[in-house]
C-alpha positions as YAML, in Angstrom:
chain: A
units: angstrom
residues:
- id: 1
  name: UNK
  ca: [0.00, 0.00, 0.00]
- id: 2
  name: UNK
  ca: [1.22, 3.67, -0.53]
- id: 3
  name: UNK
  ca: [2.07, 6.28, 1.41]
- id: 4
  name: UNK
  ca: [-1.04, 8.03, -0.26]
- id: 5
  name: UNK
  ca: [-3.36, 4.84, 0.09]
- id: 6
  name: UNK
  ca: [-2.23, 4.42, 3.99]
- id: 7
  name: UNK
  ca: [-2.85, 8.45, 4.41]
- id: 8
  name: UNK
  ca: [-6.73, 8.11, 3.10]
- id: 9
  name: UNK
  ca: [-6.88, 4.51, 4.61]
- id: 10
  name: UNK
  ca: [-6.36, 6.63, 8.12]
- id: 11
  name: UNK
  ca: [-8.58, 9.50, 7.47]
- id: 12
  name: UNK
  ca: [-11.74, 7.07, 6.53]
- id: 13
  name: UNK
  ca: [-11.51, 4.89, 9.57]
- id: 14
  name: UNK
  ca: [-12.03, 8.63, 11.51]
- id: 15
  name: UNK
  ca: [-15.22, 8.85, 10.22]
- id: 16
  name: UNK
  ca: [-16.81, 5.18, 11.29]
- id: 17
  name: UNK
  ca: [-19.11, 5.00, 8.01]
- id: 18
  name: UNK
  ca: [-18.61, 3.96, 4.32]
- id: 19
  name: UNK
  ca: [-20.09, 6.63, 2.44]
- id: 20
  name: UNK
  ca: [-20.17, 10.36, 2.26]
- id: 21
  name: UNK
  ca: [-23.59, 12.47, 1.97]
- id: 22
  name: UNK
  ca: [-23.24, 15.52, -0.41]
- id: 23
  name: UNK
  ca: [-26.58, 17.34, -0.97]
- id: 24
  name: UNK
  ca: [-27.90, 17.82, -4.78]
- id: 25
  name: UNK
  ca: [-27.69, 21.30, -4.89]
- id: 26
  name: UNK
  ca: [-23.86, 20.85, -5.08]
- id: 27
  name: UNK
  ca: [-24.13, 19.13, -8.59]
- id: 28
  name: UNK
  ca: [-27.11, 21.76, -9.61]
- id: 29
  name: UNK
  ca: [-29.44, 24.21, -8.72]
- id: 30
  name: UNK
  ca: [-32.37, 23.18, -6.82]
- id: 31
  name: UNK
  ca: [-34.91, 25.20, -9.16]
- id: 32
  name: UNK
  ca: [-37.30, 24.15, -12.48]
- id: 33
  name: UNK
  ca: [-34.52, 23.44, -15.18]
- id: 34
  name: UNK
  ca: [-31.52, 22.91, -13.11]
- id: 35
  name: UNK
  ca: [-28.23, 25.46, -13.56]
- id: 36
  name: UNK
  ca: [-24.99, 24.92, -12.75]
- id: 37
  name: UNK
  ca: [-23.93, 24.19, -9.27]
- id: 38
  name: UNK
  ca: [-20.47, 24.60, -7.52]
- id: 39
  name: UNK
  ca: [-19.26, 21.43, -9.00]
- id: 40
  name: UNK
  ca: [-19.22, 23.30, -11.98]
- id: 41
  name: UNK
  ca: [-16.62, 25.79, -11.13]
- id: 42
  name: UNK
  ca: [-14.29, 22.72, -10.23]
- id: 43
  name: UNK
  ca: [-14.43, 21.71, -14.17]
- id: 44
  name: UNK
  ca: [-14.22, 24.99, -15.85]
- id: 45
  name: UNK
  ca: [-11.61, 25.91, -13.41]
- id: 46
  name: UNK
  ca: [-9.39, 22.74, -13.63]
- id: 47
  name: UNK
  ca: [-9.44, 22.75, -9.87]
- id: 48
  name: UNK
  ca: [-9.24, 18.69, -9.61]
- id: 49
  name: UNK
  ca: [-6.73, 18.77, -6.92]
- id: 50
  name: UNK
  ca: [-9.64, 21.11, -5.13]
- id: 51
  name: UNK
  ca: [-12.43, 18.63, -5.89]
- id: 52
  name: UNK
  ca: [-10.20, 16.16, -4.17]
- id: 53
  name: UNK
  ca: [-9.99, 18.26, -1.65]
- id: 54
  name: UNK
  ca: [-13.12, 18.86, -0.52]
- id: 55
  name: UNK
  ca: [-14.54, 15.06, -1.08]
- id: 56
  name: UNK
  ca: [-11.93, 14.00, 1.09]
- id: 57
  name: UNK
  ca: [-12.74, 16.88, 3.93]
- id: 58
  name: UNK
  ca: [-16.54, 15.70, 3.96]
- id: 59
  name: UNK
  ca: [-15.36, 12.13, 4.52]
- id: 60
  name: UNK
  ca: [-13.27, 13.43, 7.23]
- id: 61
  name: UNK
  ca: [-15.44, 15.92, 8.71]
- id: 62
  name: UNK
  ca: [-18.34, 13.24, 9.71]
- id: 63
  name: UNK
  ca: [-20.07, 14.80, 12.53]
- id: 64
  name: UNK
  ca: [-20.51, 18.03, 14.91]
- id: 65
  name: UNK
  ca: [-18.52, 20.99, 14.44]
- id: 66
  name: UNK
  ca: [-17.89, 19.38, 10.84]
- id: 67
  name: UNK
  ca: [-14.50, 20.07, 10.87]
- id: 68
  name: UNK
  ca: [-10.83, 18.82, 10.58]
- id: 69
  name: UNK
  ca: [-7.10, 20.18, 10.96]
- id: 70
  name: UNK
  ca: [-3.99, 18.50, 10.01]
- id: 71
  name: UNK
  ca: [-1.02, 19.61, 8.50]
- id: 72
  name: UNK
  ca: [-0.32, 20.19, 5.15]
- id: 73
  name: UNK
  ca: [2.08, 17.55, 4.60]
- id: 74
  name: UNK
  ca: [-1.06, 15.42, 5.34]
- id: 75
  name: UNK
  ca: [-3.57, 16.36, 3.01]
- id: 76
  name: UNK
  ca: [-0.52, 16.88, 0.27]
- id: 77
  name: UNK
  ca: [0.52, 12.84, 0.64]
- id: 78
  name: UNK
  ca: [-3.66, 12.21, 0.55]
- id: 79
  name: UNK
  ca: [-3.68, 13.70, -2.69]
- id: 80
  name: UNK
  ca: [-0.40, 11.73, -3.97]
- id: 81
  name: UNK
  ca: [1.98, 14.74, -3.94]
- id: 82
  name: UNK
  ca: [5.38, 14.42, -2.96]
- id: 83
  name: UNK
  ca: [6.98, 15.69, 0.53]
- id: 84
  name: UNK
  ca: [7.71, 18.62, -0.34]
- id: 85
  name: UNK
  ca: [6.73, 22.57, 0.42]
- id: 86
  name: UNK
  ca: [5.58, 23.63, -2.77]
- id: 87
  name: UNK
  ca: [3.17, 20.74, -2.04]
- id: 88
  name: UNK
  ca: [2.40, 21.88, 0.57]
- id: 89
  name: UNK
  ca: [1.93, 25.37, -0.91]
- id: 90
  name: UNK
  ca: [-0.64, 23.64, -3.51]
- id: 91
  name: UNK
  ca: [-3.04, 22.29, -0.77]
- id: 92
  name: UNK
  ca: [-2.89, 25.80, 1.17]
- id: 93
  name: UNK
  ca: [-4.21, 27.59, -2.58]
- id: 94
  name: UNK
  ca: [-6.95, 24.97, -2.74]
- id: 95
  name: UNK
  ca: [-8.74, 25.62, 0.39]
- id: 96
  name: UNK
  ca: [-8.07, 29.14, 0.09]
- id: 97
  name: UNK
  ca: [-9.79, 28.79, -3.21]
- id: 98
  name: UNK
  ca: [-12.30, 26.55, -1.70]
- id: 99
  name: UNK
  ca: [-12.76, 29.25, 1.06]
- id: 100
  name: UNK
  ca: [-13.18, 31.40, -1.69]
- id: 101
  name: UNK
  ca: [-16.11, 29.43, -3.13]
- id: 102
  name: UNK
  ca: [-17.57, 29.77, 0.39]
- id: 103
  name: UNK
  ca: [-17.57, 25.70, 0.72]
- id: 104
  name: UNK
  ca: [-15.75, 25.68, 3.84]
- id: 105
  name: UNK
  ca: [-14.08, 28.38, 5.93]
- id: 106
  name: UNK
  ca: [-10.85, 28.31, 7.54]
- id: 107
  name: UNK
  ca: [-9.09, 29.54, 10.63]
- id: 108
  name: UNK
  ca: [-5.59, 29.15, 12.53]
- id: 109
  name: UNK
  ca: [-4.90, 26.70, 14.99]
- id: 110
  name: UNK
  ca: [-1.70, 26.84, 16.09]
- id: 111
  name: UNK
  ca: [0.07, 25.97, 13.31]
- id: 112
  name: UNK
  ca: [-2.67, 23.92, 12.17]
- id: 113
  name: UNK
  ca: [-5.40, 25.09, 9.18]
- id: 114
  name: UNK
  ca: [-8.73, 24.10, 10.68]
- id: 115
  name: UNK
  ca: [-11.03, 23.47, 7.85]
- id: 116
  name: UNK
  ca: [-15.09, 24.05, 8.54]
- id: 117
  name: UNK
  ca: [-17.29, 22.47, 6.16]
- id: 118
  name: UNK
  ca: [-20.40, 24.81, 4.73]
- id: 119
  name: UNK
  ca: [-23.43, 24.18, 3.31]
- id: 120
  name: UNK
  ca: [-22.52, 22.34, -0.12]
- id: 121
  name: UNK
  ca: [-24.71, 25.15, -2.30]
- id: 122
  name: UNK
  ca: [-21.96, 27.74, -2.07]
- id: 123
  name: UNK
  ca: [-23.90, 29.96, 0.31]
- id: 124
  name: UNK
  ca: [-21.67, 30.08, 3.17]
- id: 125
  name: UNK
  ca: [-24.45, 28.81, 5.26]
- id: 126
  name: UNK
  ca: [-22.86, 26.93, 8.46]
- id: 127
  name: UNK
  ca: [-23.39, 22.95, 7.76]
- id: 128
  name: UNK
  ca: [-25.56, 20.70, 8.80]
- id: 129
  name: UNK
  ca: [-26.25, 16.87, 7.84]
- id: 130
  name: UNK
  ca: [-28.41, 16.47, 4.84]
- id: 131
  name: UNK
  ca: [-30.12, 13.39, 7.08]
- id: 132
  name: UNK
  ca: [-30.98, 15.34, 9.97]
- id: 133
  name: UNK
  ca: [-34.11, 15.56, 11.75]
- id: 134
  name: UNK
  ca: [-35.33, 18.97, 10.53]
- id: 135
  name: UNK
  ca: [-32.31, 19.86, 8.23]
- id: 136
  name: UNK
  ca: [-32.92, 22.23, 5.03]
- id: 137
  name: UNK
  ca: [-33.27, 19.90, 2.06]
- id: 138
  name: UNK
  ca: [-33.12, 16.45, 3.88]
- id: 139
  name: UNK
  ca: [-34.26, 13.77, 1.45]
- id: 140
  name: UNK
  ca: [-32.36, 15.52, -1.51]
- id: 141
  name: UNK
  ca: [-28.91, 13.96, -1.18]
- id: 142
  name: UNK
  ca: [-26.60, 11.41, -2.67]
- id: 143
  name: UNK
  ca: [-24.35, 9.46, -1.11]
- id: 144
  name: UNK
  ca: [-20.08, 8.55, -2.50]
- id: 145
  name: UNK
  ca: [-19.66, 5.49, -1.29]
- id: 146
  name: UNK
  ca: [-15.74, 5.09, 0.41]
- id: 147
  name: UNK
  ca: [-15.11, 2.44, -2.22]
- id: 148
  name: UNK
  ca: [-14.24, 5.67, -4.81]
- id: 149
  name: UNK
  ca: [-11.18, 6.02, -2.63]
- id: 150
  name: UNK
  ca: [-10.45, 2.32, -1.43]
- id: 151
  name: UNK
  ca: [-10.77, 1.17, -5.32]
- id: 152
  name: UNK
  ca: [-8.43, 4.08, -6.19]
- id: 153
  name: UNK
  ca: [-11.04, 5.40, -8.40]
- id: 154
  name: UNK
  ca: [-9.85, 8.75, -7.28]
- id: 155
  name: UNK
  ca: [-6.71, 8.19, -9.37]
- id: 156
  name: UNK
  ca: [-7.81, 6.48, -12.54]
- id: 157
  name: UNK
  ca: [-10.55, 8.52, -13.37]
- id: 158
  name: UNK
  ca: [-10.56, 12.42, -15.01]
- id: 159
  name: UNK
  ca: [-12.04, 15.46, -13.63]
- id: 160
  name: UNK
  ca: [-14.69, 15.35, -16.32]
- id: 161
  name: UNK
  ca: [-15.45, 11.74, -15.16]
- id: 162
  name: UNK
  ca: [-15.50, 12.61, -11.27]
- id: 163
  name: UNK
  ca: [-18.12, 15.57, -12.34]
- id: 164
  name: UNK
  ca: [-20.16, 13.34, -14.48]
- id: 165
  name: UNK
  ca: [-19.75, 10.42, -11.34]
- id: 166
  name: UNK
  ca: [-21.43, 12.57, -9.05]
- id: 167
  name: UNK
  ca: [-24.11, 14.07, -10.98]
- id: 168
  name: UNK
  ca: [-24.90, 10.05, -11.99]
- id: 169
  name: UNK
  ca: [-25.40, 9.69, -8.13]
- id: 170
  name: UNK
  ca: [-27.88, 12.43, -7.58]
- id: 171
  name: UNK
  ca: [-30.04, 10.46, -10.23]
- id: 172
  name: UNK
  ca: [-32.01, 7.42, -10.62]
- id: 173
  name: UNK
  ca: [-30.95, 4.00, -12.50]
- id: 174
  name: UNK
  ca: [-31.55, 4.96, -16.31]
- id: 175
  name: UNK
  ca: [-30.87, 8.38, -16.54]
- id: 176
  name: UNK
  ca: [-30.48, 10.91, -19.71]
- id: 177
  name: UNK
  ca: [-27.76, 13.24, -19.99]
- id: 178
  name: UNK
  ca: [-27.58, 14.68, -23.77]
- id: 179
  name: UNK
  ca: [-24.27, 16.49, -23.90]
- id: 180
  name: UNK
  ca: [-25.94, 19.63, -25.40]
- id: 181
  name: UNK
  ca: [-27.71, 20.04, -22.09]
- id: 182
  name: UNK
  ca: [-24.55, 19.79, -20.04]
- id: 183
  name: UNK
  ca: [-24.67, 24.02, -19.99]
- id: 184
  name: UNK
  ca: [-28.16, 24.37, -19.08]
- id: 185
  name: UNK
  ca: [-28.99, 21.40, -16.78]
- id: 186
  name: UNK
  ca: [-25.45, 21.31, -14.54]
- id: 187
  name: UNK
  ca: [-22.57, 24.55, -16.37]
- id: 188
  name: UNK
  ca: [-20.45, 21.75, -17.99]
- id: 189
  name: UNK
  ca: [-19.36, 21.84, -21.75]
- id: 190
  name: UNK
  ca: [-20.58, 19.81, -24.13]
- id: 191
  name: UNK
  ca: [-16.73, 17.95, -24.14]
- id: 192
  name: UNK
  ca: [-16.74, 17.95, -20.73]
- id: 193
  name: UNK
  ca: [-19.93, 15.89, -20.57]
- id: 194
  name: UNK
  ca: [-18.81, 13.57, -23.61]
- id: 195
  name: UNK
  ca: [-15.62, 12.64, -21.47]
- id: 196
  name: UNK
  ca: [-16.86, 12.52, -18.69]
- id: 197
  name: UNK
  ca: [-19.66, 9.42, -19.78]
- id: 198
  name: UNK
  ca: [-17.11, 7.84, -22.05]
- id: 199
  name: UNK
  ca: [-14.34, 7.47, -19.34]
- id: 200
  name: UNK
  ca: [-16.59, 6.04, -17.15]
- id: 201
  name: UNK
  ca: [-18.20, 3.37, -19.30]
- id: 202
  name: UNK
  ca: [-14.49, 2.67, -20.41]
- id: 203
  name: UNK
  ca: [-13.61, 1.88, -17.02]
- id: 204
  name: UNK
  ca: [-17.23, -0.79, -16.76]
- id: 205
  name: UNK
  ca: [-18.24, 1.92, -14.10]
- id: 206
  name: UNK
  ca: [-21.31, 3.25, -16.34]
- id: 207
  name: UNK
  ca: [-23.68, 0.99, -18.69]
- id: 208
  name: UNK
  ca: [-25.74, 2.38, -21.40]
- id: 209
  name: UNK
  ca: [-28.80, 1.38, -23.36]
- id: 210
  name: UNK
  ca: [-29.96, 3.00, -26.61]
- id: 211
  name: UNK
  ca: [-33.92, 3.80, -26.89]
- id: 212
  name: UNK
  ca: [-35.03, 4.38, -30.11]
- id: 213
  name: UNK
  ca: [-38.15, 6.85, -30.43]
- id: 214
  name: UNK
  ca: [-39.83, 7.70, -33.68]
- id: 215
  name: UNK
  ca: [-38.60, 11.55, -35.31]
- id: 216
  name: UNK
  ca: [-40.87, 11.58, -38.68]
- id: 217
  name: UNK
  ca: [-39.48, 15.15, -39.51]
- id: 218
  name: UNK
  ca: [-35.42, 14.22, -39.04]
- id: 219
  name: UNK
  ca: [-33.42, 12.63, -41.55]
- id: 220
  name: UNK
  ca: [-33.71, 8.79, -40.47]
- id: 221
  name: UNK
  ca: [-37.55, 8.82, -39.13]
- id: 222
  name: UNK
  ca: [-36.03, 8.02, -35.74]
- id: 223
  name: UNK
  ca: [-33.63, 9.06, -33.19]
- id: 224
  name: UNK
  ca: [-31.41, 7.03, -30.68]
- id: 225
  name: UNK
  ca: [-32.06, 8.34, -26.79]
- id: 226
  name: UNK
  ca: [-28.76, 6.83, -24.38]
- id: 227
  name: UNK
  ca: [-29.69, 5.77, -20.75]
- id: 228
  name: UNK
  ca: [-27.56, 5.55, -18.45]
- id: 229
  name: UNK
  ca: [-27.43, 3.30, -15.40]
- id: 230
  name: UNK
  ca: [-24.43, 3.13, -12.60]
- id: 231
  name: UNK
  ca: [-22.70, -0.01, -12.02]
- id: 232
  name: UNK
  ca: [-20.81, -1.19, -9.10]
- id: 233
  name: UNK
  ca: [-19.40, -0.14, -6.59]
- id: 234
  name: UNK
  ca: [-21.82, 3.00, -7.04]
- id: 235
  name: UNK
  ca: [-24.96, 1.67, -8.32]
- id: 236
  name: UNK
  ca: [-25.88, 0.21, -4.73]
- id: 237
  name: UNK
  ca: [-25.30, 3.76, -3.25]
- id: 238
  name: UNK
  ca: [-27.26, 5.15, -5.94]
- id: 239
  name: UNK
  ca: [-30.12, 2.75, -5.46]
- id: 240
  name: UNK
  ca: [-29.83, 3.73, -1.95]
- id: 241
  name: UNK
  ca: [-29.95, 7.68, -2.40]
- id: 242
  name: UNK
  ca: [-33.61, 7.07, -4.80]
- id: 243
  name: UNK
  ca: [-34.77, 4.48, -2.04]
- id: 244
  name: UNK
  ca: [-34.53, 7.37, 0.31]
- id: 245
  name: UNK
  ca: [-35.70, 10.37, -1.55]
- id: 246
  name: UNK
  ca: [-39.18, 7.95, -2.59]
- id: 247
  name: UNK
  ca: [-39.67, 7.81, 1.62]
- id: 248
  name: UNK
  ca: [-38.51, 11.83, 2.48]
- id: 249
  name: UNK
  ca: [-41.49, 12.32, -0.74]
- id: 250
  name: UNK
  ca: [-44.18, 9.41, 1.35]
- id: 251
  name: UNK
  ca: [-43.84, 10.73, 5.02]
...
């Protein structure tokens, strides 16, 4: 095992779960016709490090005050960087950046960074659990199971792909995503959304099933609709994340 596998292999066992809740509204808007969420930002800024980042700081940061501090050197070897202080000088830009993004806040202590999660919508709102008895949005959450890190999937997989892998969890089994509506629906290019599905079903993580529907005024009478259905580890977590939102919708 590597230094970097043994690092995240210590900060999961903190948290005493297997999965990580991130609400919806991180992927897209909670309004009528979607709109880009914070994910977003990650993508069109190339900020996959940051993305990292904060995935691993929810896992970490499992229950009240939310929060975790450790030094630099830590988080650097989590993200497979080498010992080093321009490393270290990498994760320090990230949270700022995330800080920035008003997903977490920061403070000093000692010569710790003491990172704060916030409310996954980018509104600087202090955090709460998305399962919570009386929590703002409960019901409308996904969950990333820990096997994304303990399969490495962290590593073989693109920033496109992670965007596209979380958006796939805040949906049902057999889900469309047209890469025209990538813009509209979640603020990710049309290429981003192409890679992004392609990686994963090259990697067996995504299967797809063509649905042809009758188009008497295009060129072939028909067109071809792709659906889109999760496959392990994540489909259980995304069967999971429906089961619950069908309850939240019943009580």
């Amino acid at each position: 095992m590597t230094g970097q596998a043994k690092t995240i292999a210590a900060l999961l066992e903190r948290s005493s779960r297997d999965e990580v809740p991130i609400r919806r509204s991180f992927v897209q808007r909670p309004e009528r016709g979607g709109g880009a969420g914070p994910l977003a930002r990650f993508v069109r800024h190339r900020r996959g490090r940051a993305l990292d980042l904060y995935l691993l700081v929810h896992a970490v940061a499992s229950a009240p005050p939310y929060d975790a501090a450790f030094p630099a050197a830590v988080w650097a070897r989590a993200l497979g960087l080498s010992a080093s202080s321009s490393s270290e000088t990498l994760v320090s830009k990230s949270w700022t950046w995330l800080e920035r993004q008003h997903l977490v806040e920061t403070r000093r202590r000692k010569r710790l960074r003491e990172i704060t999660l916030l409310y996954e919508d980018g509104s600087g709102r202090p955090y709460r659990h998305p399962g919570e008895q009386g929590a703002e949005g409960r019901g409308h959450y996904f969950k990333l199971p820990y096997a994304y890190w303990r399969l490495n999937v962290h590593n073989r997989i693109s920033l496109p792909a992670k965007a596209v892998l979380l958006i796939a969890l805040s949906l049902r089994d057999d889900f469309v995503l047209p890469t025209e509506r990538g813009i509209q629906w979640y603020g990710l290019s049309r290429d981003s959304v192409r890679k992004g599905l392609r990686d994963l079903r090259l990697l067996g993580f995504l299967g797809m099933r063509e649905l042809r529907k009758d188009a008497p005024l295009s060129a072939n009478g028909f067109t071809l609709e792709r659906h889109y259905t999760l496959r392990a580890p994540f489909r259980q977590a995304n069967a999971a994340a429906e089961k619950r939102e069908t309850i939240a919708a019943a009580s």
